[in-house]
N, C-alpha and C positions, 0 to 999 in steps of 0.2 A: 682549696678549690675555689674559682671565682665563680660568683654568681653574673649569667648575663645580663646585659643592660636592661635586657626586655623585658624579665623577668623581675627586674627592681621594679621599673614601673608598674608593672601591673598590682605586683603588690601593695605599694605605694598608693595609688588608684582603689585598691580595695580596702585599705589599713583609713584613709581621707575618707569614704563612703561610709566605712563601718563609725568612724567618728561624729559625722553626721545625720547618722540615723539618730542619733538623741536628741535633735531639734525637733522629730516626727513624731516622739513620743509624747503627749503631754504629761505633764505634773512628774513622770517618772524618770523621762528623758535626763532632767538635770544631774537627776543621783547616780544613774547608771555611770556618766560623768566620772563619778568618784571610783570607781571601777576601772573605767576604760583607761583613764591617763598615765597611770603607774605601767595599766599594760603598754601602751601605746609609748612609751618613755623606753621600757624595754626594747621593745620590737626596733625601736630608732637607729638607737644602741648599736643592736647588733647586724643592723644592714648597714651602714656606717661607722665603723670602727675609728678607733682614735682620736685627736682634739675635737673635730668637727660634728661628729657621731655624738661623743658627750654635751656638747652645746646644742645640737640638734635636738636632743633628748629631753631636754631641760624646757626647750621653747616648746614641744610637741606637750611636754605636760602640761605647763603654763597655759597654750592654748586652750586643753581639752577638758582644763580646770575650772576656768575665768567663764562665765555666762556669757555668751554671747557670742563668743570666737569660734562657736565649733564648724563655722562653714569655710573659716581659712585653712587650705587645702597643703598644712605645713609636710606630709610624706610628698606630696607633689612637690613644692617647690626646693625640696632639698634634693628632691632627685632632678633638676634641671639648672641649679645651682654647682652640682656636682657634676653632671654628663652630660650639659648645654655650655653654662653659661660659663665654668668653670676651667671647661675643653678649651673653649675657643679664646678666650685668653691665654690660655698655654701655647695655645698654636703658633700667635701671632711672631712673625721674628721681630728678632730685637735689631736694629739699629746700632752699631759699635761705628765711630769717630774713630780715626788713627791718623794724627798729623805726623807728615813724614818731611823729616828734614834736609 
């Protein structure tokens, strides 16, 4: 069953919020951290299947690991990566040359 587009973003949008509520917390916020990333690696995972998903997963823990990064909103830009930026390079036609003799 596919999941709608609409429904990745929002998710995405809540999965990036809930990542950055640990900048609000003090002194606690960081370790929660060690908590959230292994989830937030799964969660990638499995909205994003296959090469891209796994590489996804890997940057989403890295981010939500590393002090300092947790306001870069990586379930967002992999969902506009995927169903913005990703689309409209597939759309474009391609251009085929055919010299006739």
């Amino acid at each position: 069953m596919k999941i709608p587009k609409k429904k990745i973003l929002l998710k995405s949008l809540m999965y990036d919020g809930l990542g950055m509520l640990s900048v609000a917390i003090p002194l606690i916020g960081p370790f929660l951290d060690f908590l959230w990333a292994p989830y937030a690696a799964g969660k990638m995972s499995q909205m994003y299947p296959g090469k891209k998903g796994k590489i996804a997963s890997i940057l989403v823990f890295l981010e939500e690991i590393l002090p300092g990064t947790d306001v870069i909103p990586t379930f967002t830009l992999m969902y506009i990566y995927t169903y913005i930026w990703k689309q409209s390079k597939a759309s474009q036609p391609r251009i085929i040359e055919v010299e006739s003799y």
